[in-house]
Biopython code that builds the backbone (N, CA, C, O; Angstrom):
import numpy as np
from Bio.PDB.StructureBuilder import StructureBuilder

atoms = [
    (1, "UNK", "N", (96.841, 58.693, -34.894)),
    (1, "UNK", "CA", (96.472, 58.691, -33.502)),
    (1, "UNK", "C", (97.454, 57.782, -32.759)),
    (1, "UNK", "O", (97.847, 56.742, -33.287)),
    (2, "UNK", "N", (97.888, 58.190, -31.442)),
    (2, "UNK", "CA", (98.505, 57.166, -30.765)),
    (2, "UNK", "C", (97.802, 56.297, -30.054)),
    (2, "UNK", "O", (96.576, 56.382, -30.111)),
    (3, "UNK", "N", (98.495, 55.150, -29.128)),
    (3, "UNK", "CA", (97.761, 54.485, -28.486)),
    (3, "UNK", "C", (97.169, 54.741, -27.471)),
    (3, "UNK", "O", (96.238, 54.045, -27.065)),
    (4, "UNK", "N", (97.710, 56.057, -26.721)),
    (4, "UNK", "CA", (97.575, 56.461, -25.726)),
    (4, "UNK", "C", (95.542, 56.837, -26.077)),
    (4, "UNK", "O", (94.542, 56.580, -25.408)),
    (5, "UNK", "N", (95.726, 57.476, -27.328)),
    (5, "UNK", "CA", (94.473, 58.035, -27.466)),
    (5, "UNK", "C", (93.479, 57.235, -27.707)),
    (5, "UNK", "O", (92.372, 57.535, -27.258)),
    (6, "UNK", "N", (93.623, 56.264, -28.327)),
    (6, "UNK", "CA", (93.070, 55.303, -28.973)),
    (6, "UNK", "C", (92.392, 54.192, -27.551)),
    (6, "UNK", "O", (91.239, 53.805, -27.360)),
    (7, "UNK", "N", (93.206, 54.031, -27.040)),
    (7, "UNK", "CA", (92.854, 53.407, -25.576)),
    (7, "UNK", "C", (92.050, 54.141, -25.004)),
    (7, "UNK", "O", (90.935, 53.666, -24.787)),
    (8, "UNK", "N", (92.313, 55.404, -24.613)),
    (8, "UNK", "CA", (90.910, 56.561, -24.233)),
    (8, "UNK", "C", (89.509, 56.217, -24.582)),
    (8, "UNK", "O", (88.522, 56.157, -23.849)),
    (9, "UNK", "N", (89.679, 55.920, -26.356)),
    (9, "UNK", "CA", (88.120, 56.298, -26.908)),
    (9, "UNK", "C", (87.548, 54.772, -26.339)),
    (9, "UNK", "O", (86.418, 54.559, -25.900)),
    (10, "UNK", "N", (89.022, 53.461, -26.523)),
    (10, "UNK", "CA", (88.062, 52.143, -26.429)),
    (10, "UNK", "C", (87.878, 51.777, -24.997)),
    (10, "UNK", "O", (87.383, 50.698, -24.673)),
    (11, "UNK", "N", (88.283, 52.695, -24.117)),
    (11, "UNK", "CA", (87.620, 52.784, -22.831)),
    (11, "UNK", "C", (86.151, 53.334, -22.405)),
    (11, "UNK", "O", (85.143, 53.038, -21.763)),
    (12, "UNK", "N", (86.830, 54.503, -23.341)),
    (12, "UNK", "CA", (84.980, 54.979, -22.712)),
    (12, "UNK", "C", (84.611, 54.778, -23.925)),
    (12, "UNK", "O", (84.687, 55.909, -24.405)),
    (13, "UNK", "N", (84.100, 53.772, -25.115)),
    (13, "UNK", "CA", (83.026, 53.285, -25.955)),
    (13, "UNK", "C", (82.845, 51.890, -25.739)),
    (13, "UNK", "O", (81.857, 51.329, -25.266)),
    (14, "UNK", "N", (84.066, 51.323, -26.198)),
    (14, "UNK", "CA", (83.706, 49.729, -25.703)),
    (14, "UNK", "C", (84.252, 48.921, -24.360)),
    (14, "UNK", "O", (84.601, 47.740, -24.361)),
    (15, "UNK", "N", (84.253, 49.730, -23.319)),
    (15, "UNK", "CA", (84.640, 49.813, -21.691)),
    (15, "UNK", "C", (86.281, 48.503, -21.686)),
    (15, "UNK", "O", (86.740, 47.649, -20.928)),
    (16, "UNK", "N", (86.602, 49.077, -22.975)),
    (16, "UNK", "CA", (88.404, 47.807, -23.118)),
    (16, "UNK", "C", (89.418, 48.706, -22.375)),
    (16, "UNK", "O", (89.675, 49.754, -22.967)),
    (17, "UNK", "N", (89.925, 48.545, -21.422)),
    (17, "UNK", "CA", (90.675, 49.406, -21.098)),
    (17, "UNK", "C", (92.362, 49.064, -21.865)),
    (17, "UNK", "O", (93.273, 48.802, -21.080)),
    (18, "UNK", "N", (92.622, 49.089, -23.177)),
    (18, "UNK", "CA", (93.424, 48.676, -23.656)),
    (18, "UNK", "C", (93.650, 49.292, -25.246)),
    (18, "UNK", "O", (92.755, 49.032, -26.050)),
    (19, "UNK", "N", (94.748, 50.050, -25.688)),
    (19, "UNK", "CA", (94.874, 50.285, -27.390)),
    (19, "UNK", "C", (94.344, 49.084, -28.606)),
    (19, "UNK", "O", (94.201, 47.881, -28.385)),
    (20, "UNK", "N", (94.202, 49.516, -29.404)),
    (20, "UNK", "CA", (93.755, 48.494, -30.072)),
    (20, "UNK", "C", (94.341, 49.465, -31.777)),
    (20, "UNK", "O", (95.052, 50.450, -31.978)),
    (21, "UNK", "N", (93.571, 48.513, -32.670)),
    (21, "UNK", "CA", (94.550, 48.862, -33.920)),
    (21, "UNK", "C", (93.226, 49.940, -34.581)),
    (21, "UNK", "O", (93.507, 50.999, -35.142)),
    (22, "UNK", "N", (92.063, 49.549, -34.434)),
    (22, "UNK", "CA", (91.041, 50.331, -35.627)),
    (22, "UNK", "C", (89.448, 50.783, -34.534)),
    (22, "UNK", "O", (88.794, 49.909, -33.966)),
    (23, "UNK", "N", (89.174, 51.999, -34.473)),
    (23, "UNK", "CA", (87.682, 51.911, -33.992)),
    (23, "UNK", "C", (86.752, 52.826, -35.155)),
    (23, "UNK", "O", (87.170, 53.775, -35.819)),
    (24, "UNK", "N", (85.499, 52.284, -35.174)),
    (24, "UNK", "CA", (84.620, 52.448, -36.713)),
    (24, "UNK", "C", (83.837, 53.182, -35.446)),
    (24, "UNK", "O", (83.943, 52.532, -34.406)),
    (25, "UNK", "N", (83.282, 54.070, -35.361)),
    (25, "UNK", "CA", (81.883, 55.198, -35.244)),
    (25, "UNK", "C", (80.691, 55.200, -36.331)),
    (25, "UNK", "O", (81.038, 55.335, -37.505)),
    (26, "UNK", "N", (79.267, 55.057, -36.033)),
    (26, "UNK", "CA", (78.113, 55.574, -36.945)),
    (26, "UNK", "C", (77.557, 56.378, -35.813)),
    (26, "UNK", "O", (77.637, 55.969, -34.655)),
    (27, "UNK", "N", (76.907, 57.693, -36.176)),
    (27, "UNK", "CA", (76.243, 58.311, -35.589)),
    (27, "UNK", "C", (75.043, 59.193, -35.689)),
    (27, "UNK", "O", (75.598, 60.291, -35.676)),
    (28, "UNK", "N", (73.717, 59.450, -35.783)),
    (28, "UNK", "CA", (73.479, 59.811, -35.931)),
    (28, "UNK", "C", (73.875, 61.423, -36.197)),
    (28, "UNK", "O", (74.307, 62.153, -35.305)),
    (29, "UNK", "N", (73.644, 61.854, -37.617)),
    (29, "UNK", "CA", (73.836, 63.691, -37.719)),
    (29, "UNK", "C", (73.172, 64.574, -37.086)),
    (29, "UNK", "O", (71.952, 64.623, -37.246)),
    (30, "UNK", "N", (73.734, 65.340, -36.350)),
    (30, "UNK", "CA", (73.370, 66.275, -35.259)),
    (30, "UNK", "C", (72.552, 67.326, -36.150)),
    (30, "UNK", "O", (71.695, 67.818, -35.417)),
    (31, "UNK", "N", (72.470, 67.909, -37.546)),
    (31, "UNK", "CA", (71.352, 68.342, -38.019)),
    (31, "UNK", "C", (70.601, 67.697, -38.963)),
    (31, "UNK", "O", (69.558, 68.319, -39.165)),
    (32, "UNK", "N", (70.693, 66.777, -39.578)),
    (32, "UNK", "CA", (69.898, 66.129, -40.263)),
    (32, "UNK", "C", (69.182, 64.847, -39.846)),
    (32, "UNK", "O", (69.778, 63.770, -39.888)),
    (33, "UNK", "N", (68.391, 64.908, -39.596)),
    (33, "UNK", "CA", (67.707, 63.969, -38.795)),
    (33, "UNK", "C", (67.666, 62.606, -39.848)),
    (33, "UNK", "O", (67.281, 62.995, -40.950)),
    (34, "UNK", "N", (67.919, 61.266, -39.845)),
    (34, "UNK", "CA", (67.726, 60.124, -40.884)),
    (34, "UNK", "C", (68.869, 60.096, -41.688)),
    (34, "UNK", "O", (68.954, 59.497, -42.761)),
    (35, "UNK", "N", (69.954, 60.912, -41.022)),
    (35, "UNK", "CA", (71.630, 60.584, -41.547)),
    (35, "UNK", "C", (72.460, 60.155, -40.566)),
    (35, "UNK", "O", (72.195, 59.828, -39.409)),
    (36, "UNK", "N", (73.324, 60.184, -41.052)),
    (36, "UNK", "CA", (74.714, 59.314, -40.312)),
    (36, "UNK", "C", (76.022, 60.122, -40.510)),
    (36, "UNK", "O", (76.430, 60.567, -41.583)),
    (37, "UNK", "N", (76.429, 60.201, -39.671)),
    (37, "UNK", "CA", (78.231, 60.825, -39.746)),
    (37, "UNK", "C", (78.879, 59.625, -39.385)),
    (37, "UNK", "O", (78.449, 58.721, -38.668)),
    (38, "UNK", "N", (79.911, 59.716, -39.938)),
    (38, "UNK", "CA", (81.074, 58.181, -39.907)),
    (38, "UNK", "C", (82.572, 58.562, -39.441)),
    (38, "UNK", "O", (83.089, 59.449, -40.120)),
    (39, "UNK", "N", (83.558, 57.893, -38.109)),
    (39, "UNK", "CA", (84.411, 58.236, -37.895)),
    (39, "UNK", "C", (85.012, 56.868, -37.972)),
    (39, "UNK", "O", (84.382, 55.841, -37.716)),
    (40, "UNK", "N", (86.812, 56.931, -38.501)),
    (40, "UNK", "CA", (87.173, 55.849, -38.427)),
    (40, "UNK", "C", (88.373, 56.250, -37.124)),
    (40, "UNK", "O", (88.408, 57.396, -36.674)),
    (41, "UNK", "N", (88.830, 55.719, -36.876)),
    (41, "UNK", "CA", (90.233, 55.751, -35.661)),
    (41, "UNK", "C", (90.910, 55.016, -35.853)),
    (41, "UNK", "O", (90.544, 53.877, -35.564)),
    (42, "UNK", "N", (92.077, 55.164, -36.354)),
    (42, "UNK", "CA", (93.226, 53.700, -36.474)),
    (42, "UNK", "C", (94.432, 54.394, -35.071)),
    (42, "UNK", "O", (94.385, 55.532, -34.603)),
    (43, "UNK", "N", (95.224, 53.495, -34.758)),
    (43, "UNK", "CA", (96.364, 53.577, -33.849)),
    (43, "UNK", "C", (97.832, 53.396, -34.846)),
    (43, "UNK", "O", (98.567, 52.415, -34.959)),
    (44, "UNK", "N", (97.889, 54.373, -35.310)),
    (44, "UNK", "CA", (99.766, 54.654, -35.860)),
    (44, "UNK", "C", (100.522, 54.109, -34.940)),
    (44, "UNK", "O", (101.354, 53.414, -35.523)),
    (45, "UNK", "N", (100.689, 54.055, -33.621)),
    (45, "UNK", "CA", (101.315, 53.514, -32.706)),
    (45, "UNK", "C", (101.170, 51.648, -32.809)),
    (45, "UNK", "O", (102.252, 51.084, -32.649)),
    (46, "UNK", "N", (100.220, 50.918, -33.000)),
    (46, "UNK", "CA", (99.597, 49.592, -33.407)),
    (46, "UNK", "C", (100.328, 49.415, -34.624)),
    (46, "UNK", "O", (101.338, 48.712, -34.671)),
    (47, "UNK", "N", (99.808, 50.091, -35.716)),
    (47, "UNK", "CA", (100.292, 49.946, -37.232)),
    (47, "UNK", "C", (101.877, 49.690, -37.288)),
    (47, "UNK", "O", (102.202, 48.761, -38.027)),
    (48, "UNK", "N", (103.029, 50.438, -36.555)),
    (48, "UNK", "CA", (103.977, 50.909, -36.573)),
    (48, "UNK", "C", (104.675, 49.462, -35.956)),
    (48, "UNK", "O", (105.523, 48.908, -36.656)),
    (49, "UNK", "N", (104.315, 48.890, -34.686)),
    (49, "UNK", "CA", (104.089, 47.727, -34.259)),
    (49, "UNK", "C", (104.353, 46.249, -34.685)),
    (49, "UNK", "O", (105.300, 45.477, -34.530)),
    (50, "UNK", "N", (102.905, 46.154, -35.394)),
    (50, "UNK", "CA", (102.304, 45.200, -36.182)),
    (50, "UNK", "C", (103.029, 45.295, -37.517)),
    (50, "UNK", "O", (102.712, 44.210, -38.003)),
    (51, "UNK", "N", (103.384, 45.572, -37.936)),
    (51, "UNK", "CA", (104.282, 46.015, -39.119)),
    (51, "UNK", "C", (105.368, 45.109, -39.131)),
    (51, "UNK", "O", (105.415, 44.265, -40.026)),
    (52, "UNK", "N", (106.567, 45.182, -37.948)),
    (52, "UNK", "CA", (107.416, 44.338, -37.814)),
    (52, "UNK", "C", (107.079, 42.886, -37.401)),
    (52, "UNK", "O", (107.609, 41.829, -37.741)),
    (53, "UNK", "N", (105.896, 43.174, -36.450)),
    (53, "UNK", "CA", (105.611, 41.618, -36.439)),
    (53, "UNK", "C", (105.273, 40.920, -37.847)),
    (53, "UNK", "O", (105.944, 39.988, -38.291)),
    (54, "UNK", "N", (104.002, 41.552, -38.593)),
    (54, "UNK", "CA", (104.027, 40.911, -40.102)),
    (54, "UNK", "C", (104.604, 41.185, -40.764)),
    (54, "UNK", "O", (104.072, 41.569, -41.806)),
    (55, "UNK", "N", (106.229, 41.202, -40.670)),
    (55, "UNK", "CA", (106.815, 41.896, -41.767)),
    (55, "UNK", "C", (105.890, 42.849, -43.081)),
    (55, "UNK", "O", (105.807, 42.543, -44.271)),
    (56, "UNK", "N", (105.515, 43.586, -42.653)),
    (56, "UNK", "CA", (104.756, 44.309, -43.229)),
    (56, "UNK", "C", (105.603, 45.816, -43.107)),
    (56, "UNK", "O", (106.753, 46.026, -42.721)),
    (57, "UNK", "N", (104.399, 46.898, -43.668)),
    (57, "UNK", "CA", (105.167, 48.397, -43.404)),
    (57, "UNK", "C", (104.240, 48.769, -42.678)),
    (57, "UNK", "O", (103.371, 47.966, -42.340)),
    (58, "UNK", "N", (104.219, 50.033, -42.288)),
    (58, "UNK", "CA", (103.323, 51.013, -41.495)),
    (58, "UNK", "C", (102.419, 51.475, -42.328)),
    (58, "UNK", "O", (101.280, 51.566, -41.869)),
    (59, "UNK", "N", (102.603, 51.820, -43.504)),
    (59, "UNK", "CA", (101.298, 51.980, -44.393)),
    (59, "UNK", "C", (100.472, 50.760, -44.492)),
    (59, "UNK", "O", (99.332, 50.683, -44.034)),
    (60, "UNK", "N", (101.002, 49.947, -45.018)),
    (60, "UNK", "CA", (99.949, 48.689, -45.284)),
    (60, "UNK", "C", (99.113, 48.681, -43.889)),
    (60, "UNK", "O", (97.915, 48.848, -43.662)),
    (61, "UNK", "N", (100.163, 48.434, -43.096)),
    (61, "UNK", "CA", (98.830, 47.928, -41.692)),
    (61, "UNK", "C", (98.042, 49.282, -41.509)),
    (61, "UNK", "O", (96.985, 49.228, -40.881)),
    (62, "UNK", "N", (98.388, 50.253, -41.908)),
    (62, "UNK", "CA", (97.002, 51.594, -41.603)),
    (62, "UNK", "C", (96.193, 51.568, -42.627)),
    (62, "UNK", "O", (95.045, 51.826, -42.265)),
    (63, "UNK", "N", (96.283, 51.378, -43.702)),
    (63, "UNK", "CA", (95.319, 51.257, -45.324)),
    (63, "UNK", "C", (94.681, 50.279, -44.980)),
    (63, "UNK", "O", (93.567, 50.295, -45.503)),
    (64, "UNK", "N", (95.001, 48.659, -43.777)),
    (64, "UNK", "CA", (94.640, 47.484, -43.547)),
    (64, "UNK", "C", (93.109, 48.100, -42.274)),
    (64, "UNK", "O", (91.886, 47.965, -42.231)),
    (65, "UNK", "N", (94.198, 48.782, -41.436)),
    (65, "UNK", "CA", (92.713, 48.957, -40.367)),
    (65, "UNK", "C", (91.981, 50.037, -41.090)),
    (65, "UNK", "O", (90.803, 49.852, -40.784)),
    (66, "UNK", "N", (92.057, 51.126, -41.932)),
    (66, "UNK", "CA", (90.498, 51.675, -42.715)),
    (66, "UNK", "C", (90.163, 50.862, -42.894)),
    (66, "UNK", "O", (89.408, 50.552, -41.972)),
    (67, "UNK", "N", (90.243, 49.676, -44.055)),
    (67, "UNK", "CA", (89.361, 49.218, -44.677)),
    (67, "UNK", "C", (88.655, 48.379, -43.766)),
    (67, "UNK", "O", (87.430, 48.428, -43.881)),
    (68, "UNK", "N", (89.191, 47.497, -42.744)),
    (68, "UNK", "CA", (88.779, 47.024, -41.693)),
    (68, "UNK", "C", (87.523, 47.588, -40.952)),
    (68, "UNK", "O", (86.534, 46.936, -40.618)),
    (69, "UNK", "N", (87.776, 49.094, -40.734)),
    (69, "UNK", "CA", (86.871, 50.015, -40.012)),
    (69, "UNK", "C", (85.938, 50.429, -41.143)),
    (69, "UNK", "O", (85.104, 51.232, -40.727)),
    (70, "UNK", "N", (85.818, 50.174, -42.306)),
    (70, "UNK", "CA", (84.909, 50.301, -43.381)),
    (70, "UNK", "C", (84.071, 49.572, -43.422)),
    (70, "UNK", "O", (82.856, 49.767, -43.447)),
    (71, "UNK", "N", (84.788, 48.449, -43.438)),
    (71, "UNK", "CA", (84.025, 47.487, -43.369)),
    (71, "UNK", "C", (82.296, 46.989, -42.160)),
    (71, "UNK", "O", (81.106, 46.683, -42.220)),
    (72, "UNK", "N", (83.762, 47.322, -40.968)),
    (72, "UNK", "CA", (82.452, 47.407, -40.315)),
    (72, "UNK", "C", (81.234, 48.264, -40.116)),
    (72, "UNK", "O", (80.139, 47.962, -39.643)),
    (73, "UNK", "N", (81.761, 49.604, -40.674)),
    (73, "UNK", "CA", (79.928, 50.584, -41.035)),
    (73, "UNK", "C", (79.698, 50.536, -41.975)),
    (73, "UNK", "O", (79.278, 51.537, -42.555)),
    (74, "UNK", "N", (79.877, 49.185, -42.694)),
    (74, "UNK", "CA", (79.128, 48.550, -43.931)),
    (74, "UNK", "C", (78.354, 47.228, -42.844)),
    (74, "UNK", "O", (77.380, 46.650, -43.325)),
    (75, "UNK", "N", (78.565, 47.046, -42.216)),
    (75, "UNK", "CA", (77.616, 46.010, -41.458)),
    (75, "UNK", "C", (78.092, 44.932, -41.134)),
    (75, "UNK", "O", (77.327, 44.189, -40.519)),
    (76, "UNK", "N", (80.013, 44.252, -41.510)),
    (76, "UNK", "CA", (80.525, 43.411, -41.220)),
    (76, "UNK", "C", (80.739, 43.664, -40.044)),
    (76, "UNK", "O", (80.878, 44.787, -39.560)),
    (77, "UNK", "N", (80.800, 42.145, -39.229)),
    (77, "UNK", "CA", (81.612, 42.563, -37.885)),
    (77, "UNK", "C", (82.620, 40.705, -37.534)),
    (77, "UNK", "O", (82.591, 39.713, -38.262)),
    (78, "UNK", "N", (83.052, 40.809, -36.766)),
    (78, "UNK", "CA", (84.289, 39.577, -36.562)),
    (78, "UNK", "C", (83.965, 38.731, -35.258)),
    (78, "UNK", "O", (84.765, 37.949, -34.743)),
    (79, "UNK", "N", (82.964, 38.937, -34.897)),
    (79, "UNK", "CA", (82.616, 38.223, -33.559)),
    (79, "UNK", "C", (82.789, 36.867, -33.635)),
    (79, "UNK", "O", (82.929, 36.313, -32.545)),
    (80, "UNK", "N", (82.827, 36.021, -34.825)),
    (80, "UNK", "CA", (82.980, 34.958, -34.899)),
    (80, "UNK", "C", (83.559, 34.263, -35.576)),
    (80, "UNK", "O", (83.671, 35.030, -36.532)),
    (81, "UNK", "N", (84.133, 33.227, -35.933)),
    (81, "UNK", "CA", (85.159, 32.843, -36.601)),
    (81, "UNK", "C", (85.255, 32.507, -38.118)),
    (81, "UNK", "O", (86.293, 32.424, -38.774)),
    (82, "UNK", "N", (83.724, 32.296, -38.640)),
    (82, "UNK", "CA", (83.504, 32.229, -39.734)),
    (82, "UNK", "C", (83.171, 33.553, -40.430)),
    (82, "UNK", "O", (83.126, 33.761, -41.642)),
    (83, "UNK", "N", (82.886, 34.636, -39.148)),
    (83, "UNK", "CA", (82.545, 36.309, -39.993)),
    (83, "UNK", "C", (83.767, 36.848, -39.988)),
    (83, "UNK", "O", (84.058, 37.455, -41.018)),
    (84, "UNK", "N", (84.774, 36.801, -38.930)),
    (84, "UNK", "CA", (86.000, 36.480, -39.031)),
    (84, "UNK", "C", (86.844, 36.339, -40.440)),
    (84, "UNK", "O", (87.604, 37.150, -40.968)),
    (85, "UNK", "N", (86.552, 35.381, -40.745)),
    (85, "UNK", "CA", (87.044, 34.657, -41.796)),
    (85, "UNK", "C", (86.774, 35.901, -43.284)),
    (85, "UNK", "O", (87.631, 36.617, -43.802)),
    (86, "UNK", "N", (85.413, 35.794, -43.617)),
    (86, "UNK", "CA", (84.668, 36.690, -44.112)),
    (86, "UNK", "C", (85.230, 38.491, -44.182)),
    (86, "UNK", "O", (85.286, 39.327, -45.084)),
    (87, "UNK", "N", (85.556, 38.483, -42.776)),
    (87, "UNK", "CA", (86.392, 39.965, -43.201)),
    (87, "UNK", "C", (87.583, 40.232, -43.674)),
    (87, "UNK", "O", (87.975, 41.198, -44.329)),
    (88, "UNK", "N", (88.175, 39.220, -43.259)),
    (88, "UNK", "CA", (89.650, 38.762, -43.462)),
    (88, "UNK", "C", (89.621, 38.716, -45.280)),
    (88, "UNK", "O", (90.283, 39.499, -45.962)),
    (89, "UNK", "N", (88.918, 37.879, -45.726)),
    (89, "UNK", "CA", (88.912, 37.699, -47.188)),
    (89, "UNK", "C", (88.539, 39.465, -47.914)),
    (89, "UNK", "O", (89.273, 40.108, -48.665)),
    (90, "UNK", "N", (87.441, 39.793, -47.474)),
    (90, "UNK", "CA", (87.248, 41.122, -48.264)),
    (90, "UNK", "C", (88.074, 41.982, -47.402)),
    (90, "UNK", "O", (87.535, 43.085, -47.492)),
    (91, "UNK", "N", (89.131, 42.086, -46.583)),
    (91, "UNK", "CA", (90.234, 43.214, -46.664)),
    (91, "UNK", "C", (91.427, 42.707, -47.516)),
    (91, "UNK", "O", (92.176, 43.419, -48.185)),
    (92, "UNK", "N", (91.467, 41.670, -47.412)),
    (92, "UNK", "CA", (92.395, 41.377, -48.164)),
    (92, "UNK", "C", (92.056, 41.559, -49.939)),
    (92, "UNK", "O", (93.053, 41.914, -50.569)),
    (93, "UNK", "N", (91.387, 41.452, -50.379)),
    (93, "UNK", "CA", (90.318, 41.944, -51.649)),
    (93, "UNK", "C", (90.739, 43.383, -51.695)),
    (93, "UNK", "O", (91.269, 43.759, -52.740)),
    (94, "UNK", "N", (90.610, 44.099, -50.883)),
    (94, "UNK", "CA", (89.869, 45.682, -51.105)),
    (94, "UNK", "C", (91.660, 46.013, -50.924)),
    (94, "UNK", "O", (91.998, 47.006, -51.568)),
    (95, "UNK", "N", (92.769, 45.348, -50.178)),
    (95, "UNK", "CA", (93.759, 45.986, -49.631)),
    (95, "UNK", "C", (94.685, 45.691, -51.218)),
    (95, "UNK", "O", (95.340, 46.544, -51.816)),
    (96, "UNK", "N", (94.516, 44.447, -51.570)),
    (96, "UNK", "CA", (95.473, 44.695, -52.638)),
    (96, "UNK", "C", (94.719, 45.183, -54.405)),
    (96, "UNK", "O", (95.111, 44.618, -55.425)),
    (97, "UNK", "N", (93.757, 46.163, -54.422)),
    (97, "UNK", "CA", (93.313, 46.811, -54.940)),
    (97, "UNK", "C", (94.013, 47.872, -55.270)),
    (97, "UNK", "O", (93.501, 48.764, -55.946)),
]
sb = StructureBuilder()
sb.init_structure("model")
sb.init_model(0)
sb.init_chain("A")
sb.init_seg("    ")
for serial, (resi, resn, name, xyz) in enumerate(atoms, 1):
    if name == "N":
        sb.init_residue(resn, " ", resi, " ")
    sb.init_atom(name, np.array(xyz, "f"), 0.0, 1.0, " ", f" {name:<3s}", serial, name[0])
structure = sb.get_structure()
């Protein structure tokens, strides 16, 4: 996805008018009532980016925001500096797996 698109969704979901690197979706299933459908969204345009800043590659930082976006429809979230911390440790766990 580019940023262009990616900025779209985190406008009209989390009213950011700005690209960002990863967005996680849970949703209720439109026929099964007491399920969930799961979307992840990363920004290739971000990854591609962020890459040179962390001397990193473009894969790593996209394998980095799934697990990131996994994470959070597992119930993690980063609002704070110690959950923060907390996600940071289990992507880094799950990334060099």
């Amino acid at each position: 996805m580019r940023d262009r698109q990616i900025k779209q969704l985190n406008r009209k979901y989390l009213n950011k008018d700005a690209p960002t690197d990863v967005l996680a979706f849970a949703m209720p299933h439109p026929k099964e009532p007491g399920k969930n459908v799961f979307d992840i969204a990363v920004s290739a345009d971000t990854a591609a980016r962020n890459s040179r800043f962390y001397k990193s590659t473009p894969q790593k930082e996209l394998k980095l925001y799934v697990i990131h976006g996994l994470l959070h429809l597992l119930g993690y979230d980063d609002l704070s500096p110690r959950k923060a911390a907390l996600m940071r440790k289990k992507e880094k766990q799950y990334a060099d797996t």
